[in-house]
KEKE-954336 format. One record per residue (C-alpha): x, y, z. Coordinates in steps of 0.02 Angstrom, whole numbers, plus 32768, in hexadecimal, padded with zeros to 4 digits. Layout:
<pts>
@x = X | y = Y | z = Z
...
</pts>
This chain:
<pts>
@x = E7AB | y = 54B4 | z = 5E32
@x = E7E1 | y = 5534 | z = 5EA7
@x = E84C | y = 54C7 | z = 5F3B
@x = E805 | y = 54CC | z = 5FE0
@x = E890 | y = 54E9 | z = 6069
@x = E835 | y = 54DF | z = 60EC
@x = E83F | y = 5456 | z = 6153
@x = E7A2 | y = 5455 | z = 61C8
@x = E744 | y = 5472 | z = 6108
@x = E777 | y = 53C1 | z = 60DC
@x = E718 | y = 5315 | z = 6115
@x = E76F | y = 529B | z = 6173
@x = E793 | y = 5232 | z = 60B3
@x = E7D6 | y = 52D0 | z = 605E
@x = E85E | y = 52D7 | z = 60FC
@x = E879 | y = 5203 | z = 60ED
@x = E899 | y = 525A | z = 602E
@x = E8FD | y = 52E3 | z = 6055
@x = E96E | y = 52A8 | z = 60D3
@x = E9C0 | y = 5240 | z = 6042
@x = EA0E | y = 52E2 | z = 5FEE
@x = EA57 | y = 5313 | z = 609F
@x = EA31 | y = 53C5 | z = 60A0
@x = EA6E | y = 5435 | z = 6131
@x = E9DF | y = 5453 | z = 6198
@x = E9D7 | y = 550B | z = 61F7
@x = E98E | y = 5551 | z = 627F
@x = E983 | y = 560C | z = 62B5
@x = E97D | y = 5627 | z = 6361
@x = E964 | y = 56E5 | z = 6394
@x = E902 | y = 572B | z = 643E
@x = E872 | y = 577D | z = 6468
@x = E8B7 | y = 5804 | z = 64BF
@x = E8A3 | y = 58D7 | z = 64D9
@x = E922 | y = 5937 | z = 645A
@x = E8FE | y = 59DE | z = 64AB
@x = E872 | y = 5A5B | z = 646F
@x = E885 | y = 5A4B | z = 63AD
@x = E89F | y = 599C | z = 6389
@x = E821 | y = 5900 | z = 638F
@x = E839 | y = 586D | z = 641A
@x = E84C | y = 57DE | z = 6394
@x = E8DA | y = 584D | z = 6352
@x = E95B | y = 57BE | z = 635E
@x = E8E6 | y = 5732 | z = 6328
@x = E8BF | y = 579A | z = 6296
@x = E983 | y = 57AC | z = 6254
@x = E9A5 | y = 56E9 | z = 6277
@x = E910 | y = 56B9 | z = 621E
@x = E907 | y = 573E | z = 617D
@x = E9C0 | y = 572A | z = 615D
@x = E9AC | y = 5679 | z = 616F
@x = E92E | y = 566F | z = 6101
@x = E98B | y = 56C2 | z = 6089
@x = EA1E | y = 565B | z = 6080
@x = E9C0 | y = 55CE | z = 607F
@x = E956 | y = 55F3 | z = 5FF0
@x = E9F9 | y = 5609 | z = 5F95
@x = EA39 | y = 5563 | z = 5FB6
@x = EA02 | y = 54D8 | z = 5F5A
@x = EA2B | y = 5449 | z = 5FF4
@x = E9F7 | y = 54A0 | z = 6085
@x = E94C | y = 54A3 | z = 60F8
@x = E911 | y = 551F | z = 6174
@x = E8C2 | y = 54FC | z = 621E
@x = E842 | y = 5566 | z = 6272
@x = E8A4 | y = 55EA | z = 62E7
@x = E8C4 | y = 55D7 | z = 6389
@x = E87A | y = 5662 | z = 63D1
@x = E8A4 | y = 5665 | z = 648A
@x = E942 | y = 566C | z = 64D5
@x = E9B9 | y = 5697 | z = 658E
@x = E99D | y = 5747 | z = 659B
@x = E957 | y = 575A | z = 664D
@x = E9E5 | y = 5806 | z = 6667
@x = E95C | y = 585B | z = 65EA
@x = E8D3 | y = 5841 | z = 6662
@x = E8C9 | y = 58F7 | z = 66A3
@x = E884 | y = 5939 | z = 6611
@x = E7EA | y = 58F7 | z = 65D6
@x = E7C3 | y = 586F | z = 655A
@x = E85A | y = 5801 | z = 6576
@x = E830 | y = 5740 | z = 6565
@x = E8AD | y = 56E5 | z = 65C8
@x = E8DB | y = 5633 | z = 65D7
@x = E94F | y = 55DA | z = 6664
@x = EA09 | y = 559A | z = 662D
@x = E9E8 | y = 54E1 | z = 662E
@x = E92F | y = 54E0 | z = 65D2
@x = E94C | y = 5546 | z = 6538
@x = EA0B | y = 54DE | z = 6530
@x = E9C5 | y = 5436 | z = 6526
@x = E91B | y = 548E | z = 64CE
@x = E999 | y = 549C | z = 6438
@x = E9FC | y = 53F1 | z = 6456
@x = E94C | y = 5394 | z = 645F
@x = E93D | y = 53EE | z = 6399
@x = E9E5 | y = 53C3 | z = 635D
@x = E9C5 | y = 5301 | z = 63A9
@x = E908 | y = 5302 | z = 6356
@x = E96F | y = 5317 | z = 62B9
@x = EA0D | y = 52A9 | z = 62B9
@x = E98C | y = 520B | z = 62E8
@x = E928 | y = 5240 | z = 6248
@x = E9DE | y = 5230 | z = 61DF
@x = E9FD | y = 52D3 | z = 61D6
@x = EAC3 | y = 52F3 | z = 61EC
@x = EAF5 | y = 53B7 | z = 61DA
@x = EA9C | y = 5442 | z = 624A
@x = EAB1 | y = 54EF | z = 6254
@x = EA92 | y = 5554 | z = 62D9
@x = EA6A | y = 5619 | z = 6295
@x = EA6D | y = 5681 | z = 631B
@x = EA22 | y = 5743 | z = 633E
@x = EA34 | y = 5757 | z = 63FE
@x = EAD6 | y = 5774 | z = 6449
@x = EAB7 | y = 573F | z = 64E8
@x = EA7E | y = 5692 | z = 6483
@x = EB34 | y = 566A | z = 6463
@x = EB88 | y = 5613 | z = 650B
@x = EAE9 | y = 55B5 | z = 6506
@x = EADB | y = 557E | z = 6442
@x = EB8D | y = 554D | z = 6460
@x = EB6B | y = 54CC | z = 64E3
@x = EAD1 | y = 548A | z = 6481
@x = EB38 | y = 547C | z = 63D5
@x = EBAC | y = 5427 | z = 6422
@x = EB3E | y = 53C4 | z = 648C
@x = EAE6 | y = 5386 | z = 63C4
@x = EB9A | y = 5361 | z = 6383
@x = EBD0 | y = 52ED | z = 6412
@x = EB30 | y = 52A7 | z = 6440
@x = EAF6 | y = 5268 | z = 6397
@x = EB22 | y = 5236 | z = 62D6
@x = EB11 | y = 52E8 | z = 62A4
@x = EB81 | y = 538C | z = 62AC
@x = EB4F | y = 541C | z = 62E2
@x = EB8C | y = 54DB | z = 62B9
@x = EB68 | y = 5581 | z = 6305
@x = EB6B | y = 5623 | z = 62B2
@x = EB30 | y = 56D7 | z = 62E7
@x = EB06 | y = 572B | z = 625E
@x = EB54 | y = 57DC | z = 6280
@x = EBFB | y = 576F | z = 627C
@x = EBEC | y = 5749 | z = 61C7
@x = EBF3 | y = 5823 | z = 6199
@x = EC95 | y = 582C | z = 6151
@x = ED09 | y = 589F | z = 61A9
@x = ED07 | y = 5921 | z = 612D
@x = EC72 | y = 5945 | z = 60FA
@x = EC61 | y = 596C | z = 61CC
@x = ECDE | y = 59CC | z = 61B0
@x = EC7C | y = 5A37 | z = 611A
@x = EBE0 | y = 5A43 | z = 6161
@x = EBFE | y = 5A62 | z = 621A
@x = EBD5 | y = 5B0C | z = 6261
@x = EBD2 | y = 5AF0 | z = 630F
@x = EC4A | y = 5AE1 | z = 638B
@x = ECB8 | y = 5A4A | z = 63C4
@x = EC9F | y = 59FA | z = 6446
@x = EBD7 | y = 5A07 | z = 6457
@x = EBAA | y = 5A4E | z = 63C7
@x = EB78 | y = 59B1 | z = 637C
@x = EB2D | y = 593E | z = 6415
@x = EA71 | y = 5934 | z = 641C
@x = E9F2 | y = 5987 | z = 63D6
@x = EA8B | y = 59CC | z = 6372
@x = EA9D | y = 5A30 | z = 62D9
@x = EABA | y = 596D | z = 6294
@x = EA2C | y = 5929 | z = 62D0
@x = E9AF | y = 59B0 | z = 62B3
@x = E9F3 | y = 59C3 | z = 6208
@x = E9E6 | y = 590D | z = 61DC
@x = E912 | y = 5921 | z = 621F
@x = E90B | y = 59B9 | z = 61A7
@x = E934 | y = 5952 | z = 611C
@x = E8DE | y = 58BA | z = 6160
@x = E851 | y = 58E9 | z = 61AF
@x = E839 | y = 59AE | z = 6193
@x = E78E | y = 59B6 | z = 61DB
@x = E7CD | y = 5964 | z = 6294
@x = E840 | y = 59EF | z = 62A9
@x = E7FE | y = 5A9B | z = 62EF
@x = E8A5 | y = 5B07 | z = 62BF
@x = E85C | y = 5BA9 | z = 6320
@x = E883 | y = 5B52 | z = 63CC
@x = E93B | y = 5B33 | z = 639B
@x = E9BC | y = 5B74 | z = 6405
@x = EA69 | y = 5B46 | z = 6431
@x = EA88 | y = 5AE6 | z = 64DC
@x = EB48 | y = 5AB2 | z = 64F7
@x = EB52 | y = 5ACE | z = 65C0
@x = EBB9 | y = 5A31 | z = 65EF
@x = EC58 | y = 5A57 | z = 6665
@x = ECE1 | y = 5A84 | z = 65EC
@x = ED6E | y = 59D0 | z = 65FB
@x = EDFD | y = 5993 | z = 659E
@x = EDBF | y = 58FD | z = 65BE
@x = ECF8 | y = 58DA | z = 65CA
@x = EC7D | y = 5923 | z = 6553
@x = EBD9 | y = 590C | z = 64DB
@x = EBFD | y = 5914 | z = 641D
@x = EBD8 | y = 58A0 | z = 639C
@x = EC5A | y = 58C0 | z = 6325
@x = ECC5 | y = 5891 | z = 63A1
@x = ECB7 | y = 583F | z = 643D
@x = ED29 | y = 587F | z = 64DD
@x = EDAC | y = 580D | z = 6506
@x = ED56 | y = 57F0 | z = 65B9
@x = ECA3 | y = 578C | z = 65BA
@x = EC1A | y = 57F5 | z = 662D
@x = EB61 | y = 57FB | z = 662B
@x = EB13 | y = 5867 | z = 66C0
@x = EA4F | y = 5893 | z = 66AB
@x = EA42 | y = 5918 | z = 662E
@x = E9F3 | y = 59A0 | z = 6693
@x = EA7E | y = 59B7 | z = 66E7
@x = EAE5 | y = 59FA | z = 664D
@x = EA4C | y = 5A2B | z = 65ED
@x = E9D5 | y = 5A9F | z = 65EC
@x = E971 | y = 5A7E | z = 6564
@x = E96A | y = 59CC | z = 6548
@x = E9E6 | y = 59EC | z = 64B7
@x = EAA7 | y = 59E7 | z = 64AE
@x = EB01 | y = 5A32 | z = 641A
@x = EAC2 | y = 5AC4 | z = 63AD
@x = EA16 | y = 5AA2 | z = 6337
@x = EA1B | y = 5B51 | z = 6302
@x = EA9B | y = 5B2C | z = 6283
@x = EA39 | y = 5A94 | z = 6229
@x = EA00 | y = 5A9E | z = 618D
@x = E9A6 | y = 5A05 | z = 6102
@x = EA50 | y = 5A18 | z = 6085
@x = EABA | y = 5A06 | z = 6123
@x = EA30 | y = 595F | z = 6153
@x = EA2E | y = 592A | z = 608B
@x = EAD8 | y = 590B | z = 6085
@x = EAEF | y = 58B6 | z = 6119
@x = EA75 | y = 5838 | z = 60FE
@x = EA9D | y = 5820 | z = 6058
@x = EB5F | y = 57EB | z = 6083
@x = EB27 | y = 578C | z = 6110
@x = EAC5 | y = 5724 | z = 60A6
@x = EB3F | y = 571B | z = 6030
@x = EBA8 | y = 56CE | z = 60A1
@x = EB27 | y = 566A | z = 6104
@x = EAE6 | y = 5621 | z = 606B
@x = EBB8 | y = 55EF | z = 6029
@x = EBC5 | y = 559F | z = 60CB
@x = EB3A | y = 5539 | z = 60BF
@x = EB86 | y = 54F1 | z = 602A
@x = EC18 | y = 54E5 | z = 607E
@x = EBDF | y = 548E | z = 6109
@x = EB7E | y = 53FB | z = 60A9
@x = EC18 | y = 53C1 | z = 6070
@x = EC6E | y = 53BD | z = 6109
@x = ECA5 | y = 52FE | z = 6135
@x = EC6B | y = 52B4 | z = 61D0
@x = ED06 | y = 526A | z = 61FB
@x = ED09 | y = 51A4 | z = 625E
@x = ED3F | y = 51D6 | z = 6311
@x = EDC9 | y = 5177 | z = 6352
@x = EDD1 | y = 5121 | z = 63F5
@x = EE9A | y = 5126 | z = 6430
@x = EE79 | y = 50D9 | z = 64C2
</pts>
């Protein structure tokens, strides 16, 4: 029998059941936002949630959650389509998830995350899990977990900017997800941010200076980075050596101990 991983698939006994092997429970969380001309809104959901899936489906103690689909991205609301939700909601939105499933005995969460803008916030609510109940909590955004280099191989375009939003890394990782989303003939580079030593928009690496202004003031498009030099190998690999990863830290992460806390007062 093939194993159902999905946790709103199982009745309330089969979780009583389940909850006895401890498996880590994860939840995408992506956006609904605009990823300029060439690229779907539920671009960000759709990465949390397929590589995700993946993972999970490679991990024999692990369950995945439906994806949270809405997020803080209210600087995207110039260009049209962006779903945004206020700081506070979408934090304790999450928290109220992560507290649904410590009471039912659940003890390790992960937070997979495919919004940048998602991860000041996911921070706060992880945290907000760990101390606030029996269970831990991690975060992890998935871009993170592409080892150096094989970035370093594959990227074309140019640092910093060349791999932001809307990228060559996220458009490639569509084309190999979700080929028939992305309309390649609308493509076209858009790196216009002031030029700093100190403050810009790339997800290999992040500036040492923390700055979010709304995007149509250093974009023209919608995008940020370069999408004319994605490709599906370029996508392909990527998501297979983030799930590679994802799905090793999963097992990883089961067997973490839950240390007693210690009161020293």
């Amino acid at each position: 029998m093939t194993r159902r991983f999905r946790y709103e698939e199982l009745s309330w006994p089969e979780v009583r059941e389940v909850v006895r092997t401890q498996p880590v429970i994860v939840v995408p969380v992506g956006t609904i936002e605009q990823h300029g001309p060439h690229l779907p809104l539920v671009t960000d959901a759709c990465t949390a949630t397929e590589m995700s899936r993946m993972a999970v489906e490679k991990t024999e103690h692990a369950l995945l959650m439906p994806t949270v689909s809405y997020a803080f991205n209210e600087h995207h609301l110039d260009f049209p389509g962006t779903i945004a939700i206020d700081t506070h909601p979408f934090i304790s939105y999450v928290v109220d998830i992560g507290r649904s499933l410590a009471h039912h005995g659940f003890r390790k969460i992960l937070l997979v995350n495919g919004h940048g803008s998602n991860v000041p916030f996911m921070d706060i609510a992880a945290r907000t899990i760990t101390n606030k109940t029996e269970a831990i909590c991690a975060l992890v955004s998935w871009w993170s977990l592409i080892p150096q280099d094989l970035l370093k191989e594959i990227r074309e375009a140019e640092f910093p900017g060349g791999m932001a939003h809307g990228c060559e890394l996220e458009t490639s990782v569509m084309l190999y997800l979700r080929p028939e989303l992305v309309q390649m003939d609308k493509a076209e580079k858009d790196i216009h941010f002031e030029k700093s030593n100190f403050i810009w928009w790339d997800l290999q690496q992040a500036s040492p200076v923390t700055y979010q202004e709304w995007f149509s003031r250093y974009s023209k498009t919608g995008t940020v980075g370069d999408p004319t030099k994605a490709s599906v190998e370029k996508g392909r690999k990527v998501v297979d050596a983030v799930v590679q990863r994802l799905a090793e830290f999963l097992a990883e992460f089961r067997q973490r101990t839950i240390q007693p806390r210690v009161d020293h007062h």
